[in-house]
RONU-109259 format. One line per 5 residues: number of its first residue (from 1); for each residue z, y, x of C-alpha. Coordinates in nm, 3 decimals. Layout:
N
NUM) Z,Y,X ~ ... $
***
This chain:
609
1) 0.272,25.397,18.535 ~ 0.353,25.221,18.220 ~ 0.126,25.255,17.918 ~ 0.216,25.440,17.621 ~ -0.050,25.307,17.407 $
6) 0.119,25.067,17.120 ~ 0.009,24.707,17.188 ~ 0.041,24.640,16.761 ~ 0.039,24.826,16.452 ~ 0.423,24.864,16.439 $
11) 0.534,25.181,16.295 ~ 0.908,25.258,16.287 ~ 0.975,25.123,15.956 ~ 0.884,24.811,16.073 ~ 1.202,24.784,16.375 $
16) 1.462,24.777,16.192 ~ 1.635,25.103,16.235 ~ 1.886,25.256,15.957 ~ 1.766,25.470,15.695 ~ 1.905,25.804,15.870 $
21) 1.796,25.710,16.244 ~ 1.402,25.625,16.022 ~ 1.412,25.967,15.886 ~ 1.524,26.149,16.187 ~ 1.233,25.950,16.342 $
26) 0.938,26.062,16.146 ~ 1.112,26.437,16.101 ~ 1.034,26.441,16.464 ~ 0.663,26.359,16.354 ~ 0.727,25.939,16.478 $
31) 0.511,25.731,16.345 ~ 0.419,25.457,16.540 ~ 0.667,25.306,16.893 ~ 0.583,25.293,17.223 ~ 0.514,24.969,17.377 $
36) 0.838,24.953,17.541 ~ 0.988,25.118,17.226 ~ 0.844,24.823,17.023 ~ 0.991,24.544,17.259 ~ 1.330,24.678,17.307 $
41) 1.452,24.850,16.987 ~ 1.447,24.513,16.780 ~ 1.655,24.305,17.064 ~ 1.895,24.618,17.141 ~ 1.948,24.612,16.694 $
46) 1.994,24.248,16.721 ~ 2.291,24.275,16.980 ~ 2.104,24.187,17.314 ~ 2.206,24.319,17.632 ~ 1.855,24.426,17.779 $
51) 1.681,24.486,18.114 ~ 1.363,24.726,18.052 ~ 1.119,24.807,18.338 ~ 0.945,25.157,18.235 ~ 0.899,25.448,18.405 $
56) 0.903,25.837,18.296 ~ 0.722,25.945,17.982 ~ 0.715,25.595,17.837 ~ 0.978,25.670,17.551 ~ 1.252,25.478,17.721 $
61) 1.475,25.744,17.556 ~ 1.430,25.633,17.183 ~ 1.398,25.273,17.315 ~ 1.803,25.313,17.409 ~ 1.886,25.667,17.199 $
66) 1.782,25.460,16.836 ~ 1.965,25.183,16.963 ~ 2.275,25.299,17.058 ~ 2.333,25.556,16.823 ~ 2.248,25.250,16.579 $
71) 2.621,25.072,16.748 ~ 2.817,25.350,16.618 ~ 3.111,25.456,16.393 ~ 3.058,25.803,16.315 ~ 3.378,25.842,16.173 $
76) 3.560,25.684,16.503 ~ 3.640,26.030,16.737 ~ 3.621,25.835,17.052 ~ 3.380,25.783,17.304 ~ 3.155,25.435,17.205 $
81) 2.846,25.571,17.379 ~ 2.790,25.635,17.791 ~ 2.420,25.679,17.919 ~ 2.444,25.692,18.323 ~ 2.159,25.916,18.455 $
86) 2.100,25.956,18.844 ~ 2.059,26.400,18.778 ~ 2.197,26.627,18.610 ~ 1.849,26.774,18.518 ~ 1.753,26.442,18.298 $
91) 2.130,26.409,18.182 ~ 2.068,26.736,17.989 ~ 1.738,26.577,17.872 ~ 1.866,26.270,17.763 ~ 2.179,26.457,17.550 $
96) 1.960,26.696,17.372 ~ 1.717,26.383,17.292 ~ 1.977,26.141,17.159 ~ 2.116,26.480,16.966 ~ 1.779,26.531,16.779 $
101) 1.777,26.178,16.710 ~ 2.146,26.215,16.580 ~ 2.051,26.472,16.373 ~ 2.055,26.334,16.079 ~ 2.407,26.119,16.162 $
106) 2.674,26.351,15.963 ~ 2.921,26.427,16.263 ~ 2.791,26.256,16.563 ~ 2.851,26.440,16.900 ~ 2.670,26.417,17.190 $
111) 2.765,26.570,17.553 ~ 2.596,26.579,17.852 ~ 2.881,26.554,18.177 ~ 2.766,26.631,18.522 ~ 2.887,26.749,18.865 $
116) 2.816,27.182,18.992 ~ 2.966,27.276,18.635 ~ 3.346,27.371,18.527 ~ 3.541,27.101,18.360 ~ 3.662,27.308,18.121 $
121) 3.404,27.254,17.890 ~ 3.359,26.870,17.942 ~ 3.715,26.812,17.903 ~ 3.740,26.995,17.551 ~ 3.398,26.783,17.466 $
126) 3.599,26.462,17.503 ~ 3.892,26.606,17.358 ~ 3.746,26.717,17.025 ~ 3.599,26.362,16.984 ~ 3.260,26.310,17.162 $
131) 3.119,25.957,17.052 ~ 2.792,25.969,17.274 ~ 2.870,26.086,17.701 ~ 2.556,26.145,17.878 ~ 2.648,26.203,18.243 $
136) 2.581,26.144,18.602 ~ 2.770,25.897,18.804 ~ 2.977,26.109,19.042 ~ 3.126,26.324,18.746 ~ 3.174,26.047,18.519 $
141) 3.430,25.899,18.817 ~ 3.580,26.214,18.829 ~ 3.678,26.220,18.460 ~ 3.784,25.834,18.481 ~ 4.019,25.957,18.786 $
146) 4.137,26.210,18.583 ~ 4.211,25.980,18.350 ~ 4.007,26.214,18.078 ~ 3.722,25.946,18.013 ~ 3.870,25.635,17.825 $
151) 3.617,25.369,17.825 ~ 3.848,25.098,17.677 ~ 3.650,25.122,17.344 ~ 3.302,25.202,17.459 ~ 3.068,24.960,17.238 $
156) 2.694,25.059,17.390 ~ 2.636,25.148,17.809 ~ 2.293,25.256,17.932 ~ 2.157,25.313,18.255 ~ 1.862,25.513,18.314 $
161) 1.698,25.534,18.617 ~ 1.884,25.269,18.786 ~ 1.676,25.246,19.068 ~ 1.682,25.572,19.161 ~ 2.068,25.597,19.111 $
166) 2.100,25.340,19.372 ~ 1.877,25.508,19.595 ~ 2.082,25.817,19.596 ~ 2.387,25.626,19.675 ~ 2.586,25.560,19.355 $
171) 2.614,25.253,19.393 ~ 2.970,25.189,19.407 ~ 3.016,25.461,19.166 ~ 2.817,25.256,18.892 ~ 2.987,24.943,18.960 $
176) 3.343,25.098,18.926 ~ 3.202,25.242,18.596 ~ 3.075,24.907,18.459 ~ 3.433,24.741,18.568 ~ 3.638,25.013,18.338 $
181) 3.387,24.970,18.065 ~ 3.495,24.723,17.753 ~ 3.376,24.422,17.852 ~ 3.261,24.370,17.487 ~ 3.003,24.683,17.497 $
186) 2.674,24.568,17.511 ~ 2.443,24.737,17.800 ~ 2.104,24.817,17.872 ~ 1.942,24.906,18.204 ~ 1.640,25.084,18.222 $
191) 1.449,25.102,18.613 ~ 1.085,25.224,18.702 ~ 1.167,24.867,18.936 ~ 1.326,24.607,18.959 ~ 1.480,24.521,19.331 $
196) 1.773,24.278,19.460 ~ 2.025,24.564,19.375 ~ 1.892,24.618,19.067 ~ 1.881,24.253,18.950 ~ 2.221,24.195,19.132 $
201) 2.367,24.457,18.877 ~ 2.230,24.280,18.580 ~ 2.352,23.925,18.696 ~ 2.692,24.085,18.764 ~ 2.798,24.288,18.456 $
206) 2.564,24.171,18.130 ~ 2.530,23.848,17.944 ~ 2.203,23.735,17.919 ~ 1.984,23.998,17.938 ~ 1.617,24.029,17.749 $
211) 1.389,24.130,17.994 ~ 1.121,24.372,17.886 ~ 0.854,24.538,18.081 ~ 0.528,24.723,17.997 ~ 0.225,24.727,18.153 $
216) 0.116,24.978,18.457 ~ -0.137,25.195,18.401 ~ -0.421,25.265,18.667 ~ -0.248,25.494,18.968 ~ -0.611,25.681,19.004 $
221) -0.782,25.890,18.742 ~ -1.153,25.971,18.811 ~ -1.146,26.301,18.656 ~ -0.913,26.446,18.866 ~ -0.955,26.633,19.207 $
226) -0.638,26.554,19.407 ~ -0.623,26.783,19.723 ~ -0.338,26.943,19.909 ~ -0.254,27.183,20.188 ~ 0.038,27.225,20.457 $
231) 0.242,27.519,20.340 ~ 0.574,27.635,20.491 ~ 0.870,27.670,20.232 ~ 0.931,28.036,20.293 ~ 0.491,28.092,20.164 $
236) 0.456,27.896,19.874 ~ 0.547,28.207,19.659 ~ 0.253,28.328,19.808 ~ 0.019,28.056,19.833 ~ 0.065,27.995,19.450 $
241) -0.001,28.362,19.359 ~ -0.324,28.318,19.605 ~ -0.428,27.990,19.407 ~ -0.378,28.170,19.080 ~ -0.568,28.426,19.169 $
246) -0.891,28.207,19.244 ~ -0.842,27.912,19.033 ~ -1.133,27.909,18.766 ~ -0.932,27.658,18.517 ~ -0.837,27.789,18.189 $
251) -0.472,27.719,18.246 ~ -0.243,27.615,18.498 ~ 0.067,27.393,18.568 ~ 0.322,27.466,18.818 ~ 0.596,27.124,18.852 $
256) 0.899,27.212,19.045 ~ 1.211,26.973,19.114 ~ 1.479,27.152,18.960 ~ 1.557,27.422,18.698 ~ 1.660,27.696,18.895 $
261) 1.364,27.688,19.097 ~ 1.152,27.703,18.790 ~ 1.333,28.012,18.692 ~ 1.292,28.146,19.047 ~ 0.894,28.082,19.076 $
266) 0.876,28.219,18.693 ~ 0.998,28.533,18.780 ~ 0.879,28.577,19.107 ~ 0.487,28.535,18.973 ~ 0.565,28.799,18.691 $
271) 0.671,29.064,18.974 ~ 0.322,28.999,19.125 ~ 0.169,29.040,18.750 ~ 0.109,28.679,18.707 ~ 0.204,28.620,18.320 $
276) 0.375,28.272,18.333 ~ 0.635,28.092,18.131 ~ 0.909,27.854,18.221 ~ 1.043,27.523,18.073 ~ 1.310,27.317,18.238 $
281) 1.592,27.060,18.072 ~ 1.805,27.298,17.900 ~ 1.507,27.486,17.687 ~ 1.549,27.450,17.281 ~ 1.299,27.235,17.148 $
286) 1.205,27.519,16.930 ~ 1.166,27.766,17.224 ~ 0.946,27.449,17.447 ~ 0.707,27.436,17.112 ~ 0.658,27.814,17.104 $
291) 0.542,27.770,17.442 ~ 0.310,27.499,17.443 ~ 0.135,27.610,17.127 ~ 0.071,27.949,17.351 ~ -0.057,27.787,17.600 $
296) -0.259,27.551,17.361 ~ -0.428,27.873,17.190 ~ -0.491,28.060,17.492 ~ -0.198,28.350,17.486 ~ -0.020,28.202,17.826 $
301) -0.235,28.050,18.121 ~ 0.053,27.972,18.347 ~ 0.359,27.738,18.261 ~ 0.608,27.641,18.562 ~ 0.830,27.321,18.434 $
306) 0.993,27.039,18.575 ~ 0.919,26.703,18.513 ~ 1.174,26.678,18.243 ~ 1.078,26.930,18.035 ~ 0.667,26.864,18.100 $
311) 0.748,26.489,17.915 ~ 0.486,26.436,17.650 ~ 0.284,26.781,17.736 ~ -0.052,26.740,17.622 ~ -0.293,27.030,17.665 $
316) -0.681,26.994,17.665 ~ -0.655,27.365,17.865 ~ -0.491,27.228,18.173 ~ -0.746,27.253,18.478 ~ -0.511,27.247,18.719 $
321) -0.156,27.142,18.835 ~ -0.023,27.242,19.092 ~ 0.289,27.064,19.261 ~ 0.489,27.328,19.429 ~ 0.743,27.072,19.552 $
326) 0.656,26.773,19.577 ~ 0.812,26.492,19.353 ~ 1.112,26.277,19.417 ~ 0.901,25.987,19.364 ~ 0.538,25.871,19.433 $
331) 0.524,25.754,19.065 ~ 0.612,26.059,18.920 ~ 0.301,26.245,19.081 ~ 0.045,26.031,18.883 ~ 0.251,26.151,18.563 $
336) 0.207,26.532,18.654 ~ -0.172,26.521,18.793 ~ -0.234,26.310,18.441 ~ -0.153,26.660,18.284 ~ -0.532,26.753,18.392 $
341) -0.841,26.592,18.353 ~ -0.804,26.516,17.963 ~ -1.029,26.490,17.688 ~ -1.323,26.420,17.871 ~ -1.265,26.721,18.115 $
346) -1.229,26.727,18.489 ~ -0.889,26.854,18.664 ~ -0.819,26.959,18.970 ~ -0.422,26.847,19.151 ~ -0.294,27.065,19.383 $
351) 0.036,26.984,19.626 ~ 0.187,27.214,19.836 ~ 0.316,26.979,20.159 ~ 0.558,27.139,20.372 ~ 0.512,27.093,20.761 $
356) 0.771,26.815,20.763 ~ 0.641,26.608,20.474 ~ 0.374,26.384,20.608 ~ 0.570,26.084,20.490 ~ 0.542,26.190,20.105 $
361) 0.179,26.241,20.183 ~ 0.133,25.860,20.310 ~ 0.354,25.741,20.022 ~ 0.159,25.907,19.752 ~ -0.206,25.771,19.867 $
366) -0.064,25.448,19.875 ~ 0.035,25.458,19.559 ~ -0.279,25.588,19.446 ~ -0.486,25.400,19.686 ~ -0.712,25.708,19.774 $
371) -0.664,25.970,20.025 ~ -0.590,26.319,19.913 ~ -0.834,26.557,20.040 ~ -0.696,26.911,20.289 ~ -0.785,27.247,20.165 $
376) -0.688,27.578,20.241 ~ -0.519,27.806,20.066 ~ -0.698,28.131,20.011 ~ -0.667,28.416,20.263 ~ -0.601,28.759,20.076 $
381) -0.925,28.860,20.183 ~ -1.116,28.544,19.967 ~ -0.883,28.674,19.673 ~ -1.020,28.996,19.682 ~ -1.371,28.856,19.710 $
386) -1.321,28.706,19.420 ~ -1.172,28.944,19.223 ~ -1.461,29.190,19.290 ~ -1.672,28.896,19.234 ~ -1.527,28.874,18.839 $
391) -1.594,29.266,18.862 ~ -1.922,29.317,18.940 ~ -2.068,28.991,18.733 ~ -1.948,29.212,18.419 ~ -2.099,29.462,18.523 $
396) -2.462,29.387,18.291 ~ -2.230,29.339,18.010 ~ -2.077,29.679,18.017 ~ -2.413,29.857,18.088 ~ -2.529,29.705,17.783 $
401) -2.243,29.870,17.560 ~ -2.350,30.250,17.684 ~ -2.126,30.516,17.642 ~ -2.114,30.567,18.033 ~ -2.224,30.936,18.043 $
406) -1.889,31.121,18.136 ~ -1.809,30.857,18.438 ~ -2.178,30.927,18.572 ~ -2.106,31.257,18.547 ~ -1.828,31.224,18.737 $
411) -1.938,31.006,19.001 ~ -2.232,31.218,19.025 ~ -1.974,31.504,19.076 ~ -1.815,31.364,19.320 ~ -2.129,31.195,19.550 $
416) -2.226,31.546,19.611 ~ -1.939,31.735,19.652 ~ -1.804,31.458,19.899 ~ -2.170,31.387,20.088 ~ -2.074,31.052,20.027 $
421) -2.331,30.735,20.027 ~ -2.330,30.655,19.585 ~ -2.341,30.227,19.722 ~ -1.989,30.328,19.930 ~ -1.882,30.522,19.609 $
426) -1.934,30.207,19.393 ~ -1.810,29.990,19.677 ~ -1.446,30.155,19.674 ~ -1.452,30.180,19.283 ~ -1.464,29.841,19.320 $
431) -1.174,29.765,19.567 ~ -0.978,29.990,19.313 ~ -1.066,29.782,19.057 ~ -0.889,29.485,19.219 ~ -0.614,29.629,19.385 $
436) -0.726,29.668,19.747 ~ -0.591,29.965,19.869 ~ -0.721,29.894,20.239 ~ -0.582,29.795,20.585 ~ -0.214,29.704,20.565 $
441) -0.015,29.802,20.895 ~ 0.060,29.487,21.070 ~ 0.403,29.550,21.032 ~ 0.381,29.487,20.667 ~ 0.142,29.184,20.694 $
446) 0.403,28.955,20.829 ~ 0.577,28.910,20.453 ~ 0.810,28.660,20.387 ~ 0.580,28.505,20.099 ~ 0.276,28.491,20.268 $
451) 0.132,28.677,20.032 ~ -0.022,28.954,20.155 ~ -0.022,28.811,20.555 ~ -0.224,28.600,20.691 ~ -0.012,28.287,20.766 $
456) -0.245,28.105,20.866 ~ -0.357,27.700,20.826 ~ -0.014,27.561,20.845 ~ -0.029,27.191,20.979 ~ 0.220,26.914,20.991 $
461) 0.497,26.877,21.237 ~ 0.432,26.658,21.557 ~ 0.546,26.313,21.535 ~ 0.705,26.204,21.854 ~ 0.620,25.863,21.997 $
466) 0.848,25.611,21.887 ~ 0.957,25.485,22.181 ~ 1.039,25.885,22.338 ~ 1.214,25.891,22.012 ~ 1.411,25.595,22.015 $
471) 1.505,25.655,22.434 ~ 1.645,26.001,22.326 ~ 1.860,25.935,22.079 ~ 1.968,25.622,22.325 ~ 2.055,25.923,22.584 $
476) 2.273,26.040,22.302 ~ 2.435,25.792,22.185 ~ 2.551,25.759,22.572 ~ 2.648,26.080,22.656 ~ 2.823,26.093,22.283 $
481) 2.729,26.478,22.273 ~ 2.602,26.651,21.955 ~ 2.365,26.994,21.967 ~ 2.426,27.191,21.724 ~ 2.213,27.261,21.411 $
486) 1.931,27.036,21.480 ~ 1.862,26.655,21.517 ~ 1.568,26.427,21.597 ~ 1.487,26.459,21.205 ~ 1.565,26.734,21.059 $
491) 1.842,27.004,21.006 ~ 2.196,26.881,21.063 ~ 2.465,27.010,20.779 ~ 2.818,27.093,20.766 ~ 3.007,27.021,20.430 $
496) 3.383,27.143,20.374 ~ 3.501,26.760,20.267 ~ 3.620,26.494,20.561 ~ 3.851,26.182,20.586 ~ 4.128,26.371,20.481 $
501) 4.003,26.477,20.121 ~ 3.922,26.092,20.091 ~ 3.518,26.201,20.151 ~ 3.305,25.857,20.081 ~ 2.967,25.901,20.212 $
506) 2.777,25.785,19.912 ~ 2.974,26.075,19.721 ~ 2.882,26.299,19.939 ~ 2.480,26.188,19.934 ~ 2.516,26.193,19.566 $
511) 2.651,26.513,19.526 ~ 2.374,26.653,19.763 ~ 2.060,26.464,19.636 ~ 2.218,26.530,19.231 ~ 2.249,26.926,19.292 $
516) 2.007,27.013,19.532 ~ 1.699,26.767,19.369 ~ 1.698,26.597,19.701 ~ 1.630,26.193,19.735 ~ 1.823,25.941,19.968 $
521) 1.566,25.927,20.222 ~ 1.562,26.332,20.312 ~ 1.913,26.258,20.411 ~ 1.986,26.113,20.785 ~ 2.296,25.956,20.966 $
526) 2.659,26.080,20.813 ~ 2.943,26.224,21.058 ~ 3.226,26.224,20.863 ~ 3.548,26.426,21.054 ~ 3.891,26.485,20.921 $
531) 3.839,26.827,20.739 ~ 3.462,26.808,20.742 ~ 3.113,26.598,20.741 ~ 2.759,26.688,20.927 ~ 2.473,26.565,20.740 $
536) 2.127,26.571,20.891 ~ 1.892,26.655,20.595 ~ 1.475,26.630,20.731 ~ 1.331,26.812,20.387 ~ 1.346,27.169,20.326 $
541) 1.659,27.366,20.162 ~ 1.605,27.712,19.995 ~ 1.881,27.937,19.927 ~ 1.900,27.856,19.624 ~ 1.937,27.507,19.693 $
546) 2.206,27.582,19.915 ~ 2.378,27.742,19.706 ~ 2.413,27.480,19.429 ~ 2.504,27.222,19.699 ~ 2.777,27.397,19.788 $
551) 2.927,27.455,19.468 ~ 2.933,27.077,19.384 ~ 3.237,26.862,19.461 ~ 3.358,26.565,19.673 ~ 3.695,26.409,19.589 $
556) 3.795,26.738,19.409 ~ 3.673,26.960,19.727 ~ 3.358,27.242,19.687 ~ 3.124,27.084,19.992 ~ 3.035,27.490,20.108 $
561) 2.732,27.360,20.278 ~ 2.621,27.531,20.559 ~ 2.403,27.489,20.869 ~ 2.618,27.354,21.164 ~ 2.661,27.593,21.462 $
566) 2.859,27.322,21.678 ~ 3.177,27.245,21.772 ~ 3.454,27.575,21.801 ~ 3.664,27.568,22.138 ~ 4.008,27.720,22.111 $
571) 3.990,28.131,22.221 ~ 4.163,28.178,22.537 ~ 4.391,28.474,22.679 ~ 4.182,28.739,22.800 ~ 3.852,28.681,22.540 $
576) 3.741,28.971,22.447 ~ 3.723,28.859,22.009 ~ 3.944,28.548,22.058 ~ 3.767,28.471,21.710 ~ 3.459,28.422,21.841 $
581) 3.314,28.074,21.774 ~ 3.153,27.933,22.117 ~ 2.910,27.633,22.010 ~ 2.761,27.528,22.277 ~ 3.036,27.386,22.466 $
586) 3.105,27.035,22.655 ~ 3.325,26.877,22.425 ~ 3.109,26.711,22.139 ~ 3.222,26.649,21.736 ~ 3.227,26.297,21.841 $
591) 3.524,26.322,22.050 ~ 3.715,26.385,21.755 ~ 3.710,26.049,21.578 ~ 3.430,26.070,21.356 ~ 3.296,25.760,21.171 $
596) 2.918,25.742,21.096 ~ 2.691,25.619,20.858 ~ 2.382,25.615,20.781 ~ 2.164,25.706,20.453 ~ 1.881,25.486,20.479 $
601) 2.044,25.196,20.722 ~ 2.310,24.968,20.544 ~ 2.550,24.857,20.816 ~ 2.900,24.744,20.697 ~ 3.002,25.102,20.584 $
606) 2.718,25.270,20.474 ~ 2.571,25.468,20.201 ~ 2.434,25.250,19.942 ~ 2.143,25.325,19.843 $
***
């Protein structure tokens, strides 16, 4: 990853910037730029168009926010400033940075635009005179379609992430957005690399660009443990309250993908009496301070975030992190483990791998060049070992206070009354102490969580020879017949958007990768139908994620995602429920004039990625 360290003595004054974007700057307690901050502000002031190669927590935001909001007319009630960001999770972040740094900018409005959300609100945003849009591709079309977005007079366009907007399929959304822009804006593009697309983009729509690109820092850190273990979705719940429970560091980080699963792993560790906070995109900068200055003085132990709202986190008191999903990108797990091992301390990285993740497991170590070591997570008996363990080592200390009489009297009490052995006496105080009320019936040790079962050492899937692989789905292709629910990757999909809704299949992989914090490659090949689509998707979906999936939109359609049960043959006189569907039947999807496409393959009609 890039370095953040300042290559100069440049301090803020020295860029350029006007007076109220300068004091904004060191209100925010600024002082001296970024390295990519440094190179790019002066050229973006000076009129450049600009190509930047930095990756997250590099201060890429102020290196485009100063910029841009440097381009406007305050007093214009029209939109002159569009940031494209591939999620809405970092268009959120990106809007409530430019705002702070708009702060001082009398009457400068800033909103962030993004697919799963009403329009309501984003229309009267525009309406009552937004100068800075923040937004993700898909919803940004939507508004153009609409013809609510007018980008005739836009002076400044930025586009963060641009790699990874390509590799979740928008493309051809980002292109049409570029062609309706003013062609006398000036544009920046901002990309953690710098591939064919990406440069093909640049040559295509800006004049000239500066190229700037900072340094990458070292993908290993010495003081850091990195280790991982297999855990199925449904137990990570449990696995993390196990961890927790053992872990000697002072205090803990939890990275998840996507807000709502922060909120969901926040409050499902406080029902097992784990005290944890939560950050995510949409926490106030005043609330995300109050937090990390707990956690700095000792007060909270536990923080859950995403990788948005974790930017910039410095805390000496992190021992471990602990990645309960893994990150979109390889490069984005060297930023969270760097959250441990600071100051001269050692850390310890944790990742929770799912039984179908192997390939993020190769991708990581070859970013980092060093294999990640397999542990275990804790069996509930180890927990309570070590919870007694914390017990009885403070034991000397409390002899040494006295005031014990009453409780010997009352053991004493009760060793004789009971005929009981004093050691087994002590022995049970002791599984009191820690919460071990004894055998569970085995009915009860098969929870959902893992927590209290025994799951067991989960391992990764089976990979099936290649060449089985590739004769089956031959065999398929032949017969042209489809089973239903399942496919030689993963999980196959149906959405509620087809041919007839005017469905594109890179809308449809950015709608699903955007709301459900997927990437491009968990997604598989693309049947697109008249009234519906199957999708085969190889990484895990919670509930959860299900359920924001399915309230995003495709050409104006809610996708209802649902696992596919197979085709539906018409009832016939005599059935018994003539409503019942029948999927496994002869007749196959394919039958019925699907076209298909592919998410990581790029054949004439594919999803771009």
């Amino acid at each position: 990853m890039p370095s953040t360290a300042p290559t100069s003595t440049l301090t803020f004054a020295d860029l350029g910037l006007p007076e109220d974007l300068l004091d904004a700057v060191v209100s925010m307690g600024f002082t001296t730029p970024t390295d990519i901050q440094a190179e790019a502000i002066p050229a973006l002031l000076a009129g450049r168009d600009l190509t930047g190669v930095a990756q997250t927590g590099t201060g890429k935001t102020a290196a485009f926010g100063l910029p841009l909001l440097a381009a406007l007319d305050a007093g214009l009630r029209r939109v002159q400033g569009l940031v494209l960001t591939p999620t809405r999770e970092l268009a959120l972040q990106v809007a409530e940075a430019i705002g702070d740094m708009a702060s001082r900018s009398k009457g400068v409005k800033v909103l962030p635009i993004y697919g799963g959300a009403p329009f309501g609100p984003q229309l009267r945003g525009i309406s009552a005179g937004a100068q800075v849009v923040v937004g993700t591709p898909g919803r940004v079309i939507d508004l153009l379609t609409r013809g609510a977005l007018d980008l005739s007079g836009l002076r400044f366009l930025v586009l963060d992430e641009a790699d990874e907007m390509l590799r979740m399929g928008f493309a051809e959304d980002v292109d049409q957005i570029l062609t309706h822009a003013s062609p006398e804006r000036q544009t920046a593009l901002f990309s953690a690399t710098m591939p064919p697309p990406i440069r093909k983009v640049a040559r295509n729509h800006m004049k000239d660009p500066v190229e700037v690109a900072t340094s990458r820092q070292s993908s290993t850190t010495d003081t850091i443990n990195q280790t991982y273990a297999v855990v199925p979705f449904r137990h990570k719940i449990g696995a993390l309250t196990r961890v927790l429970a053992t872990t000697e560091a002072d205090a803990t980080l939890v990275f998840v993908r996507t807000r709502s699963t922060a909120e969901d792993v926040g409050t499902a560790l406080a029902e097992r009496g784990v005290p944890a906070a939560t950050i995510s995109g949409d926490v106030a900068q005043k609330e995300r301070e109050r937090i990390v200055e707990r956690l700095r003085s000792g007060s909270l132990n536990v923080l859950v975030a995403t990788d948005v709202a974790a930017r910039g986190l410095d805390v000496d008191r992190i021992g471990l992190v602990v990645n309960f999903d893994v990150p979109t990108e390889p490069e984005a797990y060297v930023h969270r483990i760097g959250r441990t091992g600071r100051a001269g301390r050692t850390g310890t990285a944790l990742t929770f791998l799912t039984p179908r993740e192997r390939g993020r497991l190769r991708a990581i170590e070859h970013l980092t060049r060093s294999p990640l070591r397999e542990v275990s997570v804790p069996t509930p008996a180890e927990v309570s070992a070590h919870r007694a363990t914390s017990v009885i080592t403070s034991i000397t200390e409390r002899l040494g206070k006295g005031r014990l009489e009453s409780y010997r009297d009352l053991l004493a009490t009760y060793v004789l009354e009971h005929d009981v052995d004093p050691l087994e006496a002590a022995s049970a105080l002791v599984a009191l102490a820690v919460g071990d009320d004894g055998p569970i019936p085995w009915r009860e040790r098969e929870s959902d969580d893992g927590e209290t079962g025994e799951f067991g050492a989960a391992r990764f899937d089976s990979e099936r020879p290649a060449k089985v692989a590739r004769d089956n789905q031959g065999e398929r292709r032949d017969r042209g017949t489809y089973s239903p629910g399942r496919s030689p990757r993963g999980t196959v999909y149906r959405v509620a958007v087809g041919h007839t809704h005017g469905a594109r299949p890179e809308a449809i992989v950015g709608a699903i990768t955007g709301e459900g914090g997927l990437r491009g490659s968990d997604l598989g090949k693309i049947d697109i139908f008249s009234s519906f689509s199957l999708v085969e998707i190889t990484a895990d979906v919670s509930p959860e994620t299900t359920r924001r999936i399915g309230a995003a939109r495709v050409a104006g359609q809610l996708l209802r995602i649902r696992p596919d049960d197979g085709p539906r043959r018409a009832p016939r006189v005599g059935d018994a429920k003539s409503h019942v569907e029948k999927p496994h039947v002869a007749k196959s999807y394919r039958d019925k004039g699907a076209k298909s496409y592919s998410a990581t393959a790029r054949p004439s009609r594919s999803v771009s990625r």
